[in-house]
C-alpha positions as CSV (number, residue, x, y, z in Angstrom):
1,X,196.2,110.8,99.1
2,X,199.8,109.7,97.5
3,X,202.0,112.7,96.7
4,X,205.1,112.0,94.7
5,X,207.7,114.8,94.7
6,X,210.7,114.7,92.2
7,X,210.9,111.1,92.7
8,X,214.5,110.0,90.8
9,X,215.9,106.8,90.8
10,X,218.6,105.2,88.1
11,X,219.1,101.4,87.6
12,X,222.0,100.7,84.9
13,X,221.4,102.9,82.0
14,X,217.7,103.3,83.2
15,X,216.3,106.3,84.8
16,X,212.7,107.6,86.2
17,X,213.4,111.2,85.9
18,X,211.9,113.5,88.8
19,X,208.3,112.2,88.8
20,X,205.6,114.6,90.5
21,X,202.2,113.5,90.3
22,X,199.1,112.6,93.1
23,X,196.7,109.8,93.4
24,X,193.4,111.1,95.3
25,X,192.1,109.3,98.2
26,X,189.8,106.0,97.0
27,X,190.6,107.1,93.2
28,X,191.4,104.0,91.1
29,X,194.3,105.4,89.3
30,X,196.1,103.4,86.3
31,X,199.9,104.1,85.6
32,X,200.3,103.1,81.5
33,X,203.0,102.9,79.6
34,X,204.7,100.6,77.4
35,X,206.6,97.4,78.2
36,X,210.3,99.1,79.9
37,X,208.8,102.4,80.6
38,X,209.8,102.4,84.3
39,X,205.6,101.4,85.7
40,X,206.9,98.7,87.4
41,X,210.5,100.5,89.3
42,X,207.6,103.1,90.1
43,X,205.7,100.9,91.4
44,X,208.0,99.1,93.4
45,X,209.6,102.3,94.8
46,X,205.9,103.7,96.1
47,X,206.3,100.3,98.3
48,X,209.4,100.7,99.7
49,X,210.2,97.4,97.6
50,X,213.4,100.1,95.9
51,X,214.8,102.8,97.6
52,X,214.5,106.2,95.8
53,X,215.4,109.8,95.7
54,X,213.1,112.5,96.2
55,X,209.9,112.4,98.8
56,X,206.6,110.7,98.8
57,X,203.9,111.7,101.0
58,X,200.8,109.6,102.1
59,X,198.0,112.0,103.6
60,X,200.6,114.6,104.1
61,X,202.9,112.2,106.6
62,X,206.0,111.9,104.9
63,X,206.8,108.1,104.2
64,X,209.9,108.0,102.0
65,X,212.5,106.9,104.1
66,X,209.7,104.1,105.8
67,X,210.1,100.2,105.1
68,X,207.6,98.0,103.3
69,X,205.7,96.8,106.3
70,X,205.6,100.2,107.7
71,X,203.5,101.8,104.7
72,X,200.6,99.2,104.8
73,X,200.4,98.8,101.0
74,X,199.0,96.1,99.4
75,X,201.3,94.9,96.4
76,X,199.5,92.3,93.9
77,X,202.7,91.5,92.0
78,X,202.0,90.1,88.1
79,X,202.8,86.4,88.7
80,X,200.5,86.5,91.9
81,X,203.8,85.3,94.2
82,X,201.0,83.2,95.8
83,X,202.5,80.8,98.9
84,X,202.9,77.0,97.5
85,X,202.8,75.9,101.0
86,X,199.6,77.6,101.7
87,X,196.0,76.7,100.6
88,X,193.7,79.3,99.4
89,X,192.5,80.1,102.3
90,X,195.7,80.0,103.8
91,X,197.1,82.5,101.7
92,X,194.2,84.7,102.2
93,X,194.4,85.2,105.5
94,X,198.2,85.4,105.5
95,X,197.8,88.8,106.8
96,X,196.5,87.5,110.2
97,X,200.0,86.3,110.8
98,X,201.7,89.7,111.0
99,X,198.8,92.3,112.4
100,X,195.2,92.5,113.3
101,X,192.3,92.4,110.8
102,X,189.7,94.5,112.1
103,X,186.4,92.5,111.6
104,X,188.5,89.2,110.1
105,X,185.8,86.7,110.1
106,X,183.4,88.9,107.9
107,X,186.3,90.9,105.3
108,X,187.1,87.2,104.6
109,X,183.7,85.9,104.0
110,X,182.7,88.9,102.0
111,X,186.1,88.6,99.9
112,X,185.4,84.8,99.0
113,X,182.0,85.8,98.0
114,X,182.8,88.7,96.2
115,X,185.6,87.3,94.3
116,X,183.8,83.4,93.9
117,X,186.0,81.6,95.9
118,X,184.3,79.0,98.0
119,X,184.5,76.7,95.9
120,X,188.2,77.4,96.0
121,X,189.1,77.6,99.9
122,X,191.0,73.8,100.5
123,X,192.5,73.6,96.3
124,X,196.6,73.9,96.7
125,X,197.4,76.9,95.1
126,X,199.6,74.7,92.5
127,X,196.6,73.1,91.0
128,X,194.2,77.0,90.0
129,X,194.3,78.4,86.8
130,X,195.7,81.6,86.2
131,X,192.3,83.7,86.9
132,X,191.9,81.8,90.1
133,X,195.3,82.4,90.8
134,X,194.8,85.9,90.3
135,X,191.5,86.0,92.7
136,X,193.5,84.8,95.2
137,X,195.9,87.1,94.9
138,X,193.8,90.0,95.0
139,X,191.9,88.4,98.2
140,X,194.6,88.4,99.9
141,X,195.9,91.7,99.6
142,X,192.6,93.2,100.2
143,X,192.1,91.1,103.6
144,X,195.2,93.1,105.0
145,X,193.0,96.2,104.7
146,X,195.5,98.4,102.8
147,X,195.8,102.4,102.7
148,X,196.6,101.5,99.1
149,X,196.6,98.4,96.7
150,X,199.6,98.4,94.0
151,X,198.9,96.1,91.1
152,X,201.4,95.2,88.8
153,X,199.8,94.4,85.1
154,X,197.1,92.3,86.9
155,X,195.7,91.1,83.8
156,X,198.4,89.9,82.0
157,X,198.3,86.4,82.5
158,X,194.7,86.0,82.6
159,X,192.8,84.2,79.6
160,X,190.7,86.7,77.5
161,X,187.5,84.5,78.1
162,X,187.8,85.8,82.5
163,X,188.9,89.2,81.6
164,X,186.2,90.9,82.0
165,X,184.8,89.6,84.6
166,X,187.9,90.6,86.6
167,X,188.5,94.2,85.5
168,X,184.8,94.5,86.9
169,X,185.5,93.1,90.1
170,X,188.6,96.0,90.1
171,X,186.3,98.4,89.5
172,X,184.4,98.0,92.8
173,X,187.3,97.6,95.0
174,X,187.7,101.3,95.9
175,X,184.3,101.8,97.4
176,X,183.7,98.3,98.6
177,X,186.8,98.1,100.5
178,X,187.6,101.8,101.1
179,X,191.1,102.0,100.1
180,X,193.1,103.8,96.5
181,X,194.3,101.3,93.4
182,X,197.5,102.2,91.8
183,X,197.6,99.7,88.9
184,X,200.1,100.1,86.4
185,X,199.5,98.9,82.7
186,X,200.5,99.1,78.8
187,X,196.4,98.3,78.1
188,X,194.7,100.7,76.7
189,X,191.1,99.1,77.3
190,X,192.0,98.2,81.0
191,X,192.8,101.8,81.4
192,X,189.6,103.2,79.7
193,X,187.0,100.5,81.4
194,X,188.8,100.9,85.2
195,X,190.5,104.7,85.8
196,X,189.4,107.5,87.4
197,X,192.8,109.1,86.5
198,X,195.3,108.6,84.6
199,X,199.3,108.9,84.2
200,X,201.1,108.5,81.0
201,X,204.6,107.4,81.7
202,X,207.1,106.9,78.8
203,X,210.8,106.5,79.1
204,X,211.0,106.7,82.9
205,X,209.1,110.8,82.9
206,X,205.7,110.9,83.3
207,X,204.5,113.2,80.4
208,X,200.6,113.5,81.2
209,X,198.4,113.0,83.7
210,X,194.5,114.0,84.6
211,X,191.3,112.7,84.3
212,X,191.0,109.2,82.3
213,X,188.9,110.6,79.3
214,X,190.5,113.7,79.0
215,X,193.7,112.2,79.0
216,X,192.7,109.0,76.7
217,X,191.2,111.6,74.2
218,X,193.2,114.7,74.5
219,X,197.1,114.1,74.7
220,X,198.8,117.2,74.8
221,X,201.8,115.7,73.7
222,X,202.7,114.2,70.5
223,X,204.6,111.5,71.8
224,X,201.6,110.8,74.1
225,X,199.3,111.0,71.5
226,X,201.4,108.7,69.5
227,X,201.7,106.3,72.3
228,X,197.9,106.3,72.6
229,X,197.5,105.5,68.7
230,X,195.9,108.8,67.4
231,X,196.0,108.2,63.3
232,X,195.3,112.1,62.3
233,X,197.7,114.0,63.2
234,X,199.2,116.7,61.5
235,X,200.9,119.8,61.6
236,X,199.0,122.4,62.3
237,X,199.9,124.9,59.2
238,X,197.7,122.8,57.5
239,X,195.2,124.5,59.2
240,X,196.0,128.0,58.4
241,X,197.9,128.1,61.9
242,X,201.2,130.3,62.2
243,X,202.5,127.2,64.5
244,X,205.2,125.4,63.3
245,X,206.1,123.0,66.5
246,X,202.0,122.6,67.2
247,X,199.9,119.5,65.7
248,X,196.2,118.6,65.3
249,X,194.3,115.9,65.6
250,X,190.8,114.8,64.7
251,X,188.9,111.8,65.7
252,X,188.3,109.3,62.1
253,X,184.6,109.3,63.0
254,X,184.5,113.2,63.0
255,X,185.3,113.3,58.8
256,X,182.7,113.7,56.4
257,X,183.3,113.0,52.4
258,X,181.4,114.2,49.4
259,X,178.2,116.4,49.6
260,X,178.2,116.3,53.7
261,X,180.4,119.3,53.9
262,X,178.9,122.1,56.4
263,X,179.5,125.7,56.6
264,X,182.3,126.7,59.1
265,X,184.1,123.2,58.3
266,X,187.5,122.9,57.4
267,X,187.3,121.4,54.2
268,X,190.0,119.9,51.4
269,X,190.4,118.2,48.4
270,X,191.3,114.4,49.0
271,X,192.0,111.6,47.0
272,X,190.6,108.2,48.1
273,X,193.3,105.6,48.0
274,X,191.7,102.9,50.1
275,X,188.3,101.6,51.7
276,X,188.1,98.5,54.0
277,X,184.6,96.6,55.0
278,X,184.4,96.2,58.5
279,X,181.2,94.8,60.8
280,X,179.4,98.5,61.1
281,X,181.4,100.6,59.1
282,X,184.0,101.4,56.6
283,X,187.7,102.4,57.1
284,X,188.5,105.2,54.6
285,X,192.2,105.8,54.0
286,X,192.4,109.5,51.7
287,X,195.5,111.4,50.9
288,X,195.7,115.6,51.2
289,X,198.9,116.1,49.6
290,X,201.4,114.4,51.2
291,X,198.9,114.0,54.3
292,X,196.8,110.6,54.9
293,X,193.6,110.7,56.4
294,X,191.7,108.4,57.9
295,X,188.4,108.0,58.5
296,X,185.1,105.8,59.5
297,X,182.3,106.1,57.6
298,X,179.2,104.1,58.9
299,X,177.7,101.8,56.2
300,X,174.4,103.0,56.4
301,X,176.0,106.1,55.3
302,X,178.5,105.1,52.6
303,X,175.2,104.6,50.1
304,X,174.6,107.6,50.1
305,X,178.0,108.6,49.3
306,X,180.4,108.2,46.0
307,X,183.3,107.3,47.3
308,X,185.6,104.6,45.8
309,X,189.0,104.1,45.5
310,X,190.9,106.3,43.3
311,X,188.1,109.1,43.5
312,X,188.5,112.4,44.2
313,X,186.3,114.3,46.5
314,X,185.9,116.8,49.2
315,X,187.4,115.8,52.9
316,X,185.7,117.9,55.7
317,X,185.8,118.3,59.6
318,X,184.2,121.1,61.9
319,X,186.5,123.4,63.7
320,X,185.0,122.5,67.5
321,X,186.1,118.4,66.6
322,X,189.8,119.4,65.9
323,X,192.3,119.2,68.9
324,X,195.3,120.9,69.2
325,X,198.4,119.5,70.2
């Protein structure tokens, strides 16, 4: 486990500001945030790469003050910093060079399976693409058997077509490998498809962390839920609540139009300014007052409906589908 304690460190005007948070033992935990949010400094600073202020703790042994090489991270940096005057294989089993692999011959044989690259082992690093490149990368900081594996926006630079392929390979590196993923992102997919837990960071302070779907569907911030692209959200008066600094939120598919209406639902009188085709459904854009809605309404629904643009109708939700902020 990796235990972060008012963790403070300024570049320029720049600051992470006290961090606490924890990453269980073999949890894959994702760090997301925006482009300048600080994931990166983080990052750096939990491998020694940045001296900071504060403590950090791995199982309960102190490890602030220790060097790089001393912590036995893994660090999988987002342009691979592969060796050019290594092969693949070479920069595999870099790690050899510095410390003993326990069972070497058979972590690097299930590693190139694993991560298909036999095909791979003699090419000049110069001459892979940017997935293979990034395969390698991973290979290589796995064979060195970390406590933890940092990855720095490991997807970035890989074409959409390999994508997946590689956030599934992530997925199975905690309990094939037995070690904890700390990979920091602005993806919102990544993050869904890959964390057990999840920390929002935003401005250099971490403003929410917890499980992944509570945190992805339950902000209890507005700047997190912002962040995270929440479209309803509203003050909470609207409601009825005496709560002036409090917001809801409701999920688009959670709104019913017209005669679907149910008792114990929050209901209001809209105006329909705007619906939208898409594949499956439709996007319904409706204004209460000076609030816009939005909605999805499935198209095997909307028949049976009498929405259009410019009509005015009732706009419902149940009470057990709103979320308070």
């Amino acid at each position: 486990m990796l235990r972060a304690e008012k963790l403070f460190l300024r570049r320029g005007e720049f600051m992470l500001q006290r961090l606490d948070f924890t990453v269980p033992t073999h949890d894959y935990f994702v760090l997301l945030g925006r482009s300048g949010s600080g994931k990166t400094m983080l990052l750096e600073s939990i491998a020694g790469i940045q001296p900071i202020e504060g403590r950090l703790y791995w199982e309960d042994r102190e490890i602030t003050r220790l060097p790089p090489e001393r912590r036995d991270f893994g660090f999988v940096y987002q342009d691979f910093a592969l060796f050019p005057n290594f092969d693949v294989r070479g920069n595999i089993r870099f790690a050899e060079r510095y410390k003993p692999i326990v069972e070497a011959e058979k972590l690097f044989e299930d590693l190139v399976d694993f991560l298909g690259l036999s095909s791979l082992l003699d090419r000049n690093i110069r001459h892979l693409s940017g997935g293979e490149k990034q395969r390698v990368a991973l290979a290589r900081a796995i064979f060195s058997r970390p406590k933890m594996l940092l990855l720095d926006e490991p997807l970035s630079a890989i074409d959409p077509t390999f994508r997946n392929a590689i956030m599934a390979s992530l997925k199975e590196i905690t309990s094939r490998y037995d070690t904890t993923v700390l990979h920091v992102t602005h993806n919102f997919r990544e993050a869904s498809y890959l964390a057990d837990h999840i920390a929002v960071i935003l401005d250099g302070k971490i403003l929410q962390t917890g499980r992944a779907e509570e945190v992805l569907h339950k902000p209890t911030s507005i700047e997190v839920a912002k962040f995270l692209g929440f479209k309803n959200l509203f003050p909470a008066s609207l409601l009825g609540f005496d709560q002036e600094q409090r917001y809801f939120t409701i999920d688009p598919n959670k709104i019913r139009f017209d005669g679907r209406c149910r008792e114990g639902d929050y209901r209001f009188d809209c105006t329909v300014e705007r619906i939208m085709g898409i594949t499956d459904h439709y996007k319904i854009f409706a204004s209460v007052g000076t609030h816009r809605f939005f909605a999805k309404v499935p198209k095997a629904l909307m028949a049976s409906t009498a929405l259009r643009e410019g009509a005015k109708t009732p706009l419902c939700f149940n009470r057990k589908d709103i979320g308070i902020i």
